[in-house]
C-alpha positions as CSV (number, residue, x, y, z in Angstrom):
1,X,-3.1,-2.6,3.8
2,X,-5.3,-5.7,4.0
3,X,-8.0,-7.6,1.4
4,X,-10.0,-10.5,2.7
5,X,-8.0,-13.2,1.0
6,X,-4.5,-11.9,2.8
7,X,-6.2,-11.9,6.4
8,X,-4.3,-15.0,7.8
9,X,-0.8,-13.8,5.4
10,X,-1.1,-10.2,6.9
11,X,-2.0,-11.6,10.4
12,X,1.3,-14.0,10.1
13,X,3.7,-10.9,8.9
14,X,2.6,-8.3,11.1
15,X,5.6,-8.7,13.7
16,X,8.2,-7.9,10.9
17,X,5.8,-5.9,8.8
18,X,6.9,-2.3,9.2
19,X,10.9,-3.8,9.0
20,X,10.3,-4.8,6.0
21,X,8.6,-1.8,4.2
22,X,11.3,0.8,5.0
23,X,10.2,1.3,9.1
24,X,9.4,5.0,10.0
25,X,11.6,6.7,8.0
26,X,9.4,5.8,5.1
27,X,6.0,6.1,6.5
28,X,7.3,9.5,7.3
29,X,8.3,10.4,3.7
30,X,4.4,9.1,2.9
31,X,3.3,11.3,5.8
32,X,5.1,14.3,4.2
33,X,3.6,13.3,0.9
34,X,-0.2,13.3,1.9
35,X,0.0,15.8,5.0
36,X,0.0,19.3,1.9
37,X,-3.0,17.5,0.5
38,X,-4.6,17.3,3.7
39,X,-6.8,19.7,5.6
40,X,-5.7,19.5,9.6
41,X,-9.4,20.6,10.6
42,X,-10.9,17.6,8.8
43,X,-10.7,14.0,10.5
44,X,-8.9,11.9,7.9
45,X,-10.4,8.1,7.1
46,X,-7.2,5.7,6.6
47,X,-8.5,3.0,4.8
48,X,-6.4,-0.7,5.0
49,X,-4.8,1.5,8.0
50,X,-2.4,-1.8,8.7
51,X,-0.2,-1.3,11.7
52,X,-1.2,2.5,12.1
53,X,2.6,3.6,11.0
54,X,2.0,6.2,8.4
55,X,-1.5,7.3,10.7
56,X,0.4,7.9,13.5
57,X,2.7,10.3,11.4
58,X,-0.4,11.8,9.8
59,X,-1.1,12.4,14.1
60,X,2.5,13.7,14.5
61,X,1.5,16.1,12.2
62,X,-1.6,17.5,13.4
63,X,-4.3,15.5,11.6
64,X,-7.0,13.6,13.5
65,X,-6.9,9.7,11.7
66,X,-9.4,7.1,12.1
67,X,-8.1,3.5,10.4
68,X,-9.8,0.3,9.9
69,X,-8.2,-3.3,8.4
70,X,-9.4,-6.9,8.5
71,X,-6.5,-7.7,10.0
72,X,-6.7,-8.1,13.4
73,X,-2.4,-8.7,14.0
74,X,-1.9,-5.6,12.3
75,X,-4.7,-3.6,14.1
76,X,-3.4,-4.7,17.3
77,X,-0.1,-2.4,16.2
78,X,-2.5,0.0,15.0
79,X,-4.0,0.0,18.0
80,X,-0.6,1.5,20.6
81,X,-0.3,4.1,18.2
82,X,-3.8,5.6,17.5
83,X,-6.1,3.9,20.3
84,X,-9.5,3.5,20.2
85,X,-9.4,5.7,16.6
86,X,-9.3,2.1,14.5
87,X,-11.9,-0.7,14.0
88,X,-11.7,-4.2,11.7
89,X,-14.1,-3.5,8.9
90,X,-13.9,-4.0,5.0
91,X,-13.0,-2.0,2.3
92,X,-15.2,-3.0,0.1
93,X,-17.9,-2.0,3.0
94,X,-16.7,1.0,5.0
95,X,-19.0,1.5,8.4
96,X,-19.2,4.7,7.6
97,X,-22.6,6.8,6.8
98,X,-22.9,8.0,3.1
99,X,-21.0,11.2,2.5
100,X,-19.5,11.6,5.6
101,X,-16.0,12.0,5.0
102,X,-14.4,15.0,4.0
103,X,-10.9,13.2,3.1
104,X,-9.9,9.4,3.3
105,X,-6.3,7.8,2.5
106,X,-5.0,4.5,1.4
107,X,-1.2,3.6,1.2
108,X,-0.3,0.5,-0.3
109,X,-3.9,-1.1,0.2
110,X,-5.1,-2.0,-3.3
111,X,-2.1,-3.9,-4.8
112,X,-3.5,-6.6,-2.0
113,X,-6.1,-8.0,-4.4
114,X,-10.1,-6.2,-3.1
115,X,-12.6,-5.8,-5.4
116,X,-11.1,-2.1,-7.0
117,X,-15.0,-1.6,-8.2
118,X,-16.4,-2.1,-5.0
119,X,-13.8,-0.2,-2.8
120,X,-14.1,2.8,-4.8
121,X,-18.3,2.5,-4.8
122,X,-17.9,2.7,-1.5
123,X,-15.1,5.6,-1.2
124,X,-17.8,7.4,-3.5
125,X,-20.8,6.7,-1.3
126,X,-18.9,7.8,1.9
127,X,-17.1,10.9,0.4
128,X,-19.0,14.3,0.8
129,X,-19.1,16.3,-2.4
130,X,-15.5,17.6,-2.5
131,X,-14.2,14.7,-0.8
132,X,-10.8,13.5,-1.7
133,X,-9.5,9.8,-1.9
134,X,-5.6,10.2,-1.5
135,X,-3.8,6.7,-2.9
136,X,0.1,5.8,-2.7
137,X,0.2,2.9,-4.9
138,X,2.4,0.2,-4.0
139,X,4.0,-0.1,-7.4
140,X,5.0,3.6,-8.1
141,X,7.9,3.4,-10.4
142,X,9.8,0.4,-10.8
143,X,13.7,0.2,-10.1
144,X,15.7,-0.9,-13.3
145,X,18.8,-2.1,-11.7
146,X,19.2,-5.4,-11.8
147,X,17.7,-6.7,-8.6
148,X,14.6,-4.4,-9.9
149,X,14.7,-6.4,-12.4
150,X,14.3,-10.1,-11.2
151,X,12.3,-8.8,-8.9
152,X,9.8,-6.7,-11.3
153,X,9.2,-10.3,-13.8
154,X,8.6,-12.0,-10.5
155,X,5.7,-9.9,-9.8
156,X,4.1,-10.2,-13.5
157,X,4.6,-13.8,-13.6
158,X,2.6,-13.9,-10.1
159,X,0.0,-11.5,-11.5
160,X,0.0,-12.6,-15.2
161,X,-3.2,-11.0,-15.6
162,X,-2.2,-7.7,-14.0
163,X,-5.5,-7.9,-11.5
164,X,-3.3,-5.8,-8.7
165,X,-1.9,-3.3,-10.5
166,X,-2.3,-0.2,-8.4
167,X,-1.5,2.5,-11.0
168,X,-2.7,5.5,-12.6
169,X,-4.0,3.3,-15.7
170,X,-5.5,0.9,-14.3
171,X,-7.6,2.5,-11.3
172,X,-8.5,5.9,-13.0
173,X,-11.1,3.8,-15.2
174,X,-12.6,2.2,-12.5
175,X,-13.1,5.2,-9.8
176,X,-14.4,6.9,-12.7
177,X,-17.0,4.9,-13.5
178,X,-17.8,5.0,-9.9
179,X,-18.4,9.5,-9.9
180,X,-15.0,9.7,-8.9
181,X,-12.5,12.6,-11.1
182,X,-9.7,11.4,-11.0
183,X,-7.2,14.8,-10.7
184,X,-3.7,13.2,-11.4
185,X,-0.8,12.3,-9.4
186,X,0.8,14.7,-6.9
187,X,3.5,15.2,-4.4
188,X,6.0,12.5,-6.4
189,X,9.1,11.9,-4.1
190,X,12.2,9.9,-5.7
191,X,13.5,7.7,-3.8
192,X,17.5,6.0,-3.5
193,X,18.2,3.2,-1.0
194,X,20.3,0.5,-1.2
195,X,20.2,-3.8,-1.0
196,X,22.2,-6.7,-2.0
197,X,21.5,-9.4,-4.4
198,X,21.2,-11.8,-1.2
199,X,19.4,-9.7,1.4
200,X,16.0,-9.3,-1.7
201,X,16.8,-13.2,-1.9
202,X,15.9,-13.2,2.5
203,X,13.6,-10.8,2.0
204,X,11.6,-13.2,-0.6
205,X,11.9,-15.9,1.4
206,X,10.9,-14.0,4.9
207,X,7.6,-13.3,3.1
208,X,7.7,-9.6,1.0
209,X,5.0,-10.9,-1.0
210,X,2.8,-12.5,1.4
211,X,-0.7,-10.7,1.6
212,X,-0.1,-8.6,-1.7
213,X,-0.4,-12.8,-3.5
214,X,-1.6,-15.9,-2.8
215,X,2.3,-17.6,-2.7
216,X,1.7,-21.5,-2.7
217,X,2.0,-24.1,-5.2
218,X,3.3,-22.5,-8.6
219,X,3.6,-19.3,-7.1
220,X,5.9,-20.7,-4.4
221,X,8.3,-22.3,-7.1
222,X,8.2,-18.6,-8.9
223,X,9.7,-17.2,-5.8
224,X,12.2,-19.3,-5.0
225,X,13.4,-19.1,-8.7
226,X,14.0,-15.7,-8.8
227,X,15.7,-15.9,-5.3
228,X,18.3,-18.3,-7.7
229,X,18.2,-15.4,-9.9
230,X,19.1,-13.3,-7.1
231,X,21.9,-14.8,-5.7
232,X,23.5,-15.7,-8.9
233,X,23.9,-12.2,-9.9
234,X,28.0,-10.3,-10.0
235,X,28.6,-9.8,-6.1
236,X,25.5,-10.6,-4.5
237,X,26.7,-9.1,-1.3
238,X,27.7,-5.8,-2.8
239,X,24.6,-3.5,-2.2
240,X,22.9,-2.0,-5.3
241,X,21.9,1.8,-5.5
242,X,18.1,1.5,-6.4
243,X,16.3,4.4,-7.5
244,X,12.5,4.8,-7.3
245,X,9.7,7.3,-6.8
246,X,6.7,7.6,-4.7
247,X,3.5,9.2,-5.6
248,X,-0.2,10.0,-4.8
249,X,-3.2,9.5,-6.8
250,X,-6.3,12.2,-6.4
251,X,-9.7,11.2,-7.0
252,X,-12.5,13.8,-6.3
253,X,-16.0,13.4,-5.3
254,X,-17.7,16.4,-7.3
């Protein structure tokens, strides 16, 4: 879950990362997600592994995971839950040989701002032929209440040039050029939780966006203007039922 420009943001987070992206119960639900795609006999490559949460369900449910990250303070969580199965290395230059891994993984990894070309040169050098690249995109389907809505402009007025969007349209092209087929989405899971006004205003300031952008100067006024937002909405303590929906993206190696 980590580029090389979001080393020392991700490093600083790490304590309260898995808190603040939903805990276990939703590295589970992305565990249930990739698990069917999955073939238990097969070690699986976790690629941006961050604190090991959704491996270690992948390893709850029978599959053998290896992880890397640059981020050393989220390895070190990776670390008590898969052991000696996770290494600091790149994404953009796996230390892995070419085509020597049957399936890899990456959930929520390339909204964080890596080279999309290079990652997926090298997810098509290291695949076998057959191999499958499994992605949960950190954007998957935005909320439209109206939390999802201050908080959706914020994140195209810190990405005006949409350079981390992690969807369908905009890495399909790129894996393709690579030798990747890209095979459509699969194993979609709505999703309906619920948050106040005030506690996405904490949130912001606690960090959420931290590693996925670069939030200093401008981007620091953005955030704190839409926490305004937040809190100036009808009953910012009453909690809002948000809808969204999960997904994973298939890319093939023929």
């Amino acid at each position: 879950m980590t580029s090389a420009s979001g080393i020392p943001e991700f490093d600083a987070i790490a304590p309260g990362y898995d808190a603040s992206r939903g805990g276990t119960a939703r590295a589970a639900g992305f565990a249930e997600q990739l698990a069917p795609l999955l073939d238990p006999a097969r070690p699986v490559l976790d690629i941006g592994v961050g604190t090991g949460i959704v491996a270690a369900e992948l390893t709850a449910r029978g599959h053998v995971v290896y992880g890397i990250d640059l981020s050393s303070g989220m390895l070190a969580r990776a670390l008590d839950r898969l052991g000696p199965r996770v290494a600091v290395a790149d994404a953009c230059r796996l230390p892995v040989r070419t085509a020597s891994v049957s399936q890899a993984v990456s959930t929520w990894l390339l909204h964080t701002g890596p080279d999309h070309g290079r990652v997926f040169d090298e997810v098509a050098r290291a695949l076998r032929p057959g191999g499958r690249y499994l992605v949960i995109p950190a954007g998957g389907t935005r909320p439209t209440d109206d939390v999802g809505v201050v908080v959706g402009e914020l994140e195209d007025r810190l990405d005006p040039g949409r350079t981390r969007q992690d969807g369908p349209w905009s890495l399909a092209p790129v894996a393709e050029a690579r030798g990747l087929v890209y095979r459509g989405t699969a194993s979609e899971r709505p999703t309906t939780f619920r948050v106040s006004p005030r506690a996405m205003a904490d949130s912001l300031a606690g960090g959420l966006f931290r590693g996925a952008w670069s939030v200093t100067g401008e981007g620091t006024r953005l955030v704190d203007e839409a926490r305004e937002r937040l809190v100036a909405l009808p009953d910012p303590d009453v909690p809002r039922v948000r809808e969204t929906s999960d997904f994973v993206m298939v890319f093939e190696k023929p």
